[in-house]
VOGU-3710 file (C-alpha; in Angstrom, 3 decimals, decimal comma):
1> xxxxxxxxxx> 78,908/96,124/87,739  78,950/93,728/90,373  81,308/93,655/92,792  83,510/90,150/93,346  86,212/88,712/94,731  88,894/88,528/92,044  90,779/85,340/91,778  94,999/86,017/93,303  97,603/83,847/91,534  98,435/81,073/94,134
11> xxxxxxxxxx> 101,701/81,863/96,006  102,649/78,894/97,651  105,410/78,046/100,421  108,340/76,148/98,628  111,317/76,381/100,898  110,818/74,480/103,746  113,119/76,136/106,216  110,696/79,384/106,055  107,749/78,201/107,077  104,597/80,411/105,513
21> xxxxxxxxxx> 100,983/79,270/106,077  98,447/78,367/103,328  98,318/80,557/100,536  95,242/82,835/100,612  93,562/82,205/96,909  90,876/85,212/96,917  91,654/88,756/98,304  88,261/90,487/98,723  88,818/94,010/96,771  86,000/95,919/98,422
31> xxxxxxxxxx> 84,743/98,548/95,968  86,167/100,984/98,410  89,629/99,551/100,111  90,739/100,286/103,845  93,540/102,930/104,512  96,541/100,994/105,469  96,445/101,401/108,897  100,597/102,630/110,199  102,247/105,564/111,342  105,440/106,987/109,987
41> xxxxxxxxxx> 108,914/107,051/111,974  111,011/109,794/112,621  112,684/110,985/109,588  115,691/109,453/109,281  118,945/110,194/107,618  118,403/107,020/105,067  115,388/106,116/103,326  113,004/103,746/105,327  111,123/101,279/103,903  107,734/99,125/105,259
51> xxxxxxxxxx> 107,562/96,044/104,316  108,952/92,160/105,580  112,286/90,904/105,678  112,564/88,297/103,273  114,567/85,366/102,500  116,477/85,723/98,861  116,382/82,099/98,340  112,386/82,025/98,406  111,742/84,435/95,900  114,382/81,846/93,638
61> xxxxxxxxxx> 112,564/79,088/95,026  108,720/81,013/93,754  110,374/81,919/90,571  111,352/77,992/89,631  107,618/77,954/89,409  107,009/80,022/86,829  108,040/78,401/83,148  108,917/79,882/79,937  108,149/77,843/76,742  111,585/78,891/75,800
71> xxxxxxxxxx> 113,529/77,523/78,939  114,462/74,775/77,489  116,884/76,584/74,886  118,451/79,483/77,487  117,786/77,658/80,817  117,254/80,325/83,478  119,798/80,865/86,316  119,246/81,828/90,054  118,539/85,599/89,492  116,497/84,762/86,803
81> xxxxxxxxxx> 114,537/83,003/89,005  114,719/85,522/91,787  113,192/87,578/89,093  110,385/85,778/88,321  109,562/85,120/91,723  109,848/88,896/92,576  107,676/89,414/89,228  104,846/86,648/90,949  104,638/88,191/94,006  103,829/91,353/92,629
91> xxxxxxxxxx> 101,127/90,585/90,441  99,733/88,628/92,953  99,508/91,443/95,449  98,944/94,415/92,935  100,795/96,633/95,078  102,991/99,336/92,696  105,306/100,101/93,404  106,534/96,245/95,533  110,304/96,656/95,869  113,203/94,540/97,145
101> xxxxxxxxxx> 115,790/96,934/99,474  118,319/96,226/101,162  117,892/97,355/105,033  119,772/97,379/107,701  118,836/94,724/110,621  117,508/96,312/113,606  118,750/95,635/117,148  115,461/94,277/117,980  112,676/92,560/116,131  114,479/91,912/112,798
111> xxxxxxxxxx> 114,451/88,984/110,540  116,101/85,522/112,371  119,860/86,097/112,097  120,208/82,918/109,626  118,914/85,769/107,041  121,570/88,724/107,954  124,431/88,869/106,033  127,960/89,440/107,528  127,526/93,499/107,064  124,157/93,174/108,726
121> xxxxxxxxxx> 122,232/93,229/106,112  118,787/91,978/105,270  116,620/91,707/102,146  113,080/93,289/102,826  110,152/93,611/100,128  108,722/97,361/100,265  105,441/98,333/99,922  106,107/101,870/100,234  108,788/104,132/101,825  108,878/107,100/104,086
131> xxxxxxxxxx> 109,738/109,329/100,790  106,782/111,914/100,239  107,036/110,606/96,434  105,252/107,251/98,031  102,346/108,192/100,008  99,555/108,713/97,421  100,911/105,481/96,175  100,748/103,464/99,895  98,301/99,763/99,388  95,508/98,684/100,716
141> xxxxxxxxxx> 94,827/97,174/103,897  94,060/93,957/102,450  96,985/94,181/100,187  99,377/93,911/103,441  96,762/91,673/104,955  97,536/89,017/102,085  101,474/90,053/102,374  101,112/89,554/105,823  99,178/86,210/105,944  101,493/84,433/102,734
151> xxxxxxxxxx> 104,943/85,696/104,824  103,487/84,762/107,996  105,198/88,039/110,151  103,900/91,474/110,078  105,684/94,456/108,556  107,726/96,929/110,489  109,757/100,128/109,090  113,273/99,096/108,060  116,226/101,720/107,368  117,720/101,267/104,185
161> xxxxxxxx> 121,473/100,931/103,643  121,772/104,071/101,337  122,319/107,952/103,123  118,873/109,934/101,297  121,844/112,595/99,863  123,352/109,611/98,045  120,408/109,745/95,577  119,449/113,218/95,968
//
């Protein structure tokens, strides 16, 4: 079999108040992928999650993009579209399990404050988590490489709004 560079859906910038740079159209899946390349935080008494802050209204914005021969019958609504968008992204990147958390914004190097709710909130798409459940499951590299280049930030380690013993 010979090894090639598998063609990525396209994800493409459509809000124009969050600026993201080119979308990268190939990620190279080397027949052997790099380790993802971070180092855990001290446990914590809520579940942390590593990933990017995002902006809700993007992932709307990405799902508008994706049509449904039957949308013109049962027209989609916002969190249909935040769906889809959410759905885009991850088959794009490949990365299982991709969530959307709810963290809690850090006092320094957050997400802008225009993207904090009034509890101090912040949407963040997860790669992976600081649960032991996650680490066999952690990406590639080049999976947060492509993350990282289409979102235009790097990810950090976010605390989640939910106390570990609330789901325990």
């Amino acid at each position: 079999m010979v090894e090639g560079k598998p063609k990525l859906p396209p994800v493409v910038p459509l809000n124009a108040a969050q600026s993201i740079p080119p979308p990268l159209e190939q990620l190279l899946r080397p027949s052997r992928p790099s380790q993802l390349e971070f180092s855990y935080p001290s446990r914590h008494r809520h579940t942390q999650f590593y990933g990017f802050w995002i902006n809700q209204q993007w992932l709307v914005d990405l799902g508008k993009n994706v049509q449904y021969p039957e949308d013109h019958l049962d027209p989609p609504n916002d969190d249909d579209y935040f769906l889809r968008g959410f759905e885009h992204i991850s088959w794009a990147v490949r990365i299982d399990p991709l969530t959307v958390q709810l963290c809690l914004q850090p006092k320094k190097d957050g997400a802008p404050p225009e993207y904090v709710d009034a509890d101090g909130e912040v949407f963040v798409l997860s790669v992976f988590s600081d649960e032991e459940a996650d680490y066999p499951a952690r990406p590639a590299q080049e999976q947060v490489d492509y993350l990282t280049k289409v979102l235009g930030r790097k990810p950090r380690w976010w605390v989640g709004i939910w106390p570990r013993n609330d789901w325990e």
